[in-house]
C-alpha positions in Angstrom: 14.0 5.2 14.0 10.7 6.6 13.7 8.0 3.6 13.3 5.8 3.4 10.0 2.7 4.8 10.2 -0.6 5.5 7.4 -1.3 8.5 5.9 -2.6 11.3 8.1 -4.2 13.0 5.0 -6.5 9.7 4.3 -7.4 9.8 8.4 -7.7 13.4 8.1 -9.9 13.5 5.3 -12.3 10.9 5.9 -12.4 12.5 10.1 -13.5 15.6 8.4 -15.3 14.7 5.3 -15.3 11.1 3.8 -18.4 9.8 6.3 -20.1 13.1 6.1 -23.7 13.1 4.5 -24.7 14.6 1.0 -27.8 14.4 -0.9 -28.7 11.0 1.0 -25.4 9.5 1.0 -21.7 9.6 2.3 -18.9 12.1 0.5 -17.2 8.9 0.1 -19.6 7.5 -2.5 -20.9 10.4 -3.9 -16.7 10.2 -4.8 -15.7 6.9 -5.4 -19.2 4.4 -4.7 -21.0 2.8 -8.1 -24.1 1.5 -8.2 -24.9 -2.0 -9.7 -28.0 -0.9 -11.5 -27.8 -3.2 -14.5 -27.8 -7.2 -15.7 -24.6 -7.1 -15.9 -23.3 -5.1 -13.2 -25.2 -7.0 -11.1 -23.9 -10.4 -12.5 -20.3 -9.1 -12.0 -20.8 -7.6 -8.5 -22.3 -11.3 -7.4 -19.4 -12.7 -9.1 -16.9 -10.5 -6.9 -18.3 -11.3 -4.0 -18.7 -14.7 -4.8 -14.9 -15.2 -5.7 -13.7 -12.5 -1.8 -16.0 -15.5 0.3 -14.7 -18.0 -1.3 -10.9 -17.2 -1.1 -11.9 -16.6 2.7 -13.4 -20.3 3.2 -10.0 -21.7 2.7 -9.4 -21.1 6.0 -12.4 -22.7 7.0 -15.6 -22.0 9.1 -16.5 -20.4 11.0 -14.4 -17.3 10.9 -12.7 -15.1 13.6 -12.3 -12.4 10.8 -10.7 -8.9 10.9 -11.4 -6.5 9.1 -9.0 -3.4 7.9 -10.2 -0.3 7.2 -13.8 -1.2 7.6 -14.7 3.1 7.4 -18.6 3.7 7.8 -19.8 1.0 5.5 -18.4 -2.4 6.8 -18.9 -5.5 4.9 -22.0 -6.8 6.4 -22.2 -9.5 3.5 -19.0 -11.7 5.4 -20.9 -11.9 8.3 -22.6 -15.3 7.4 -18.7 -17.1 7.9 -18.0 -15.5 11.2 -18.1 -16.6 14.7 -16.6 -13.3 15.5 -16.4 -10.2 13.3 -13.3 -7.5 14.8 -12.8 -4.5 12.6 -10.1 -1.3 13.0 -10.4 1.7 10.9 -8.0 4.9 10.9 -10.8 7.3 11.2 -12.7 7.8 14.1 -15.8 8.9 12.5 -15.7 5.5 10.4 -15.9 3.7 13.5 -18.7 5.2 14.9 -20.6 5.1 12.0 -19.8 1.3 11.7 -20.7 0.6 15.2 -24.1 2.5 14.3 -24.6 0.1 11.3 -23.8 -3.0 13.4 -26.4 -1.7 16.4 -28.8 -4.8 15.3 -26.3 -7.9 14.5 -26.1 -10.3 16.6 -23.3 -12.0 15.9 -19.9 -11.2 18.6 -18.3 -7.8 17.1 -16.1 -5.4 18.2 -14.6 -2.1 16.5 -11.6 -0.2 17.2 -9.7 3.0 15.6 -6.4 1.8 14.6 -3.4 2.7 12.3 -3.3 -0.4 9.6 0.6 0.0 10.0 0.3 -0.8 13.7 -2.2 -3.0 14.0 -3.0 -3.4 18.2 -3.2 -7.5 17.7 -1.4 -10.7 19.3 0.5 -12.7 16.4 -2.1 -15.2 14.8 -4.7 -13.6 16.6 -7.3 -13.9 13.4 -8.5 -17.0 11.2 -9.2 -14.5 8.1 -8.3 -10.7 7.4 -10.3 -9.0 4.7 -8.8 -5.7 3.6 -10.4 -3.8 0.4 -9.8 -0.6 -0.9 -7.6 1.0 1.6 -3.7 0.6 0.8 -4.0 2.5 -2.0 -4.9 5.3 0.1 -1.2 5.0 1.7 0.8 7.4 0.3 4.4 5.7 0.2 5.9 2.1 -0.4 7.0 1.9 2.8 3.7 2.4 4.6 2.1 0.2 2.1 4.6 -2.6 3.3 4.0 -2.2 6.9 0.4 -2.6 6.5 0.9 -6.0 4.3 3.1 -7.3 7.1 0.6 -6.2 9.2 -1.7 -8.2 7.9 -0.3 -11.4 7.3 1.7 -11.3 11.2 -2.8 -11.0 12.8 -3.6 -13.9 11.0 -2.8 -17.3 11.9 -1.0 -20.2 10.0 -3.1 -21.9 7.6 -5.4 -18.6 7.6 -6.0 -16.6 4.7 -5.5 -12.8 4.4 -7.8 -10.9 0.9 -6.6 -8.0 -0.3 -8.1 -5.6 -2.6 -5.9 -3.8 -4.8 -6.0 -0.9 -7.4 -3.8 -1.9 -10.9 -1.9 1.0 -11.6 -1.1 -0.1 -14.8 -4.8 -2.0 -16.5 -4.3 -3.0 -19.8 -7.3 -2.2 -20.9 -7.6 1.2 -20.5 -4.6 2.2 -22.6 -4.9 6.4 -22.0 -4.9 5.9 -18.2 -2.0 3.3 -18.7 0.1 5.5 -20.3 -1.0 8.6 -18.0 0.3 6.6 -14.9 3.3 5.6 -16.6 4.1 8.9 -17.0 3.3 9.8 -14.0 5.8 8.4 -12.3 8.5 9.5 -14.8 10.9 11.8 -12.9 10.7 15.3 -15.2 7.1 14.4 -17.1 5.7 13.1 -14.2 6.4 15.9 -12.0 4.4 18.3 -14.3 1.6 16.2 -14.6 1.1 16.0 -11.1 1.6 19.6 -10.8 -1.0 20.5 -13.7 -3.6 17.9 -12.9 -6.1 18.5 -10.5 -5.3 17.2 -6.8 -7.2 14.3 -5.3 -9.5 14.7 -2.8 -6.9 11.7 -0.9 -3.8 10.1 -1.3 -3.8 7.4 -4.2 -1.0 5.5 -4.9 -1.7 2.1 -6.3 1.7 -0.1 -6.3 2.3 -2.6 -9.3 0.4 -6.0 -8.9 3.7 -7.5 -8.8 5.2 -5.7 -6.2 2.5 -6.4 -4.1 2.6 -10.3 -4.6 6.3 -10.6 -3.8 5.2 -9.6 -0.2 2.3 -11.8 0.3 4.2 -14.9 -1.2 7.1 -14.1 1.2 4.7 -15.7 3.6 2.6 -18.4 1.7 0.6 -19.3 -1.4 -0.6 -16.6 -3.4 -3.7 -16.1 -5.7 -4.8 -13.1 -7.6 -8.1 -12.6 -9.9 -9.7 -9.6 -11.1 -12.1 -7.7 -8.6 -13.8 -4.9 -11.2 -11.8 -4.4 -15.0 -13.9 -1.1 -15.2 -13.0 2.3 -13.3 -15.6 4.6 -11.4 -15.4 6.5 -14.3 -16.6 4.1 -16.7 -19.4 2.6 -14.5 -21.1 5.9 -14.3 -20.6 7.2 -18.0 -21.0 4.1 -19.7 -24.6 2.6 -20.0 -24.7 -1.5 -20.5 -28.1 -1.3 -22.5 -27.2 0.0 -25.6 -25.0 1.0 -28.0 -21.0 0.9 -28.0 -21.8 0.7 -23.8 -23.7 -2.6 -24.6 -20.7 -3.9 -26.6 -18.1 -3.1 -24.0 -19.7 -4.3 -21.1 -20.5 -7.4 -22.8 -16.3 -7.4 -23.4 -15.8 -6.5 -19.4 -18.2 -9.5 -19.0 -16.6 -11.9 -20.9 -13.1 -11.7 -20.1 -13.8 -11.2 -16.5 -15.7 -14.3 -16.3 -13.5 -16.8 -18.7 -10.3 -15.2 -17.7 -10.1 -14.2 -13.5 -6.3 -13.7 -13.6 -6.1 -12.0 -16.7 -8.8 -9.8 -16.0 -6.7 -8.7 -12.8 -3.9 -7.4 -15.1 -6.6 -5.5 -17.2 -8.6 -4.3 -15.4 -8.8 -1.8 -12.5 -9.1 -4.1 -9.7 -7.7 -7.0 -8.2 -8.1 -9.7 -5.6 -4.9 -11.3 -3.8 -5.5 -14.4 -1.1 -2.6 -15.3 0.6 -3.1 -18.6 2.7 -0.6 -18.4 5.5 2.5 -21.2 5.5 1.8 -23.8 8.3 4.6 -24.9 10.5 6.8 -27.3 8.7 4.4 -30.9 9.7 1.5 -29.2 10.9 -1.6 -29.0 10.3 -4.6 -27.3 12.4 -8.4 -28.5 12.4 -9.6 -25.6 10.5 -6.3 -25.8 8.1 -7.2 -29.5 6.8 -9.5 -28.3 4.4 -7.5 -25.0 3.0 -6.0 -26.9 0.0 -9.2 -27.9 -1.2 -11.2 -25.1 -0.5 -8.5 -23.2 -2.1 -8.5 -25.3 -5.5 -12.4 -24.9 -5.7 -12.6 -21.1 -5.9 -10.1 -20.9 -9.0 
């Protein structure tokens, strides 16, 4: 049996192109990367952050924290929690560019290239694992299974793995709702995919719920929205005036007042898992996790 691997099409892509410079900034965000150049984008991109640290600090401080998939921009903003940072990435142009952008940090790092499906870890090896954006980019169930299990087997009882998810199916964006749905209809679906325009990578987002079955398999599970809006919308749609004003005001509101709602709405969406301790035990950092865990609902 052959083992489960990633996609070689994301690797390939982002080897060749993804961390390549254009106009003053990486293929990848002149792609997919928004800017939070507004009150309230700025408010909401606080509050994201905000709600990833938190969900981390339940398995308390400081961290020994992985990162998966870390590509040429790794989350510098985590670094505050860590004793150690570790991050892997399939791309081997990612990895150099994150070892570039980590040249003056001083806290203990280390980078490898590494297949998310495979990760090259001991059991419980990590007291956190942050992984955002990157499983969608695993073209088939079965990959995108491998890398969950992955993810939870490197982090240690009583640690805490965040994922960040696409919502293939957000609620409130009924025309790409119903163009997904269709989508993945056996005869409709297949011409779709054939008329529409191919993607510069593999996307495959896989239903919020499927996704929570295998995280709770291993623990207690909490999801909240991470961005309602799509790249789309936060580049055509202005906050200061108009119909834009109105919506964003709606985004606003419901992702603010409504976390978990806003995860089935929205594009987005944030799953921690804090791993099951050993039936009677609990470790030094793990004695706070139900706590910490209750405060960043």
């Amino acid at each position: 049996m052959s083992r489960i691997t990633g996609t070689s099409e994301t690797q390939r892509f982002y080897n060749e192109s993804g961390w390549r410079e254009e106009g003053g900034a990486s293929v990848d965000h002149n792609l997919f990367g928004v800017t939070e150049d507004g009150p309230i984008r700025i408010e909401l991109n606080n509050l994201h952050q905000g709600r990833i640290r938190a969900a981390l600090t339940a398995a308390g401080l400081p961290l020994s924290l992985l990162e998966c998939g870390c590509g040429g921009n790794p989350e510098k903003l985590l670094l505050d929690l860590c004793s150690k940072y570790t991050a892997v990435d399939f791309s081997d142009r990612g990895v150099q560019m994150a070892r570039a952008a980590f040249s003056n940090v001083g806290i203990a790092h280390e980078f490898r290239t590494a297949d998310i499906c495979a990760l090259p870890f001991d059991e419980a090896t990590f007291d956190a694992v942050y992984c955002a954006h990157v499983i969608y980019h695993i073209e088939n169930p079965a990959g995108q299974d491998a890398a969950i299990a992955e993810l939870i087997r490197v982090v240690r009882p009583g640690g805490v793995v965040v994922l960040v998810a696409a919502n293939p199916h957000p609620l409130a964006f009924p025309v790409r709702f119903l163009r997904r749905v269709l989508a993945r209809t056996p005869i409709i679906g297949h011409i779709l995919n054939r008329l529409r325009k191919k993607p510069p990578l593999p996307y495959r987002p896989m239903p919020i719920g499927w996704i929570r079955r295998r995280l709770a398999r291993c623990g207690t599970v909490n999801l909240v929205g991470l961005g309602i809006p799509s790249t789309n919308f936060y580049r055509n749609v202005t906050e200061f005036r108009g119909i834009g004003k109105a919506l964003w005001n709606g985004v606003r509101w419901l992702d603010i007042h409504y976390p978990e709602r806003s995860a089935w709405c929205g594009n987005y969406v944030m799953f921690s898992l804090v791993k099951a301790q050993p039936e009677g035990h609990v470790s030094a950092k793990g004695k706070g996790v139900v706590a910490a865990a209750a405060s960043a609902k």
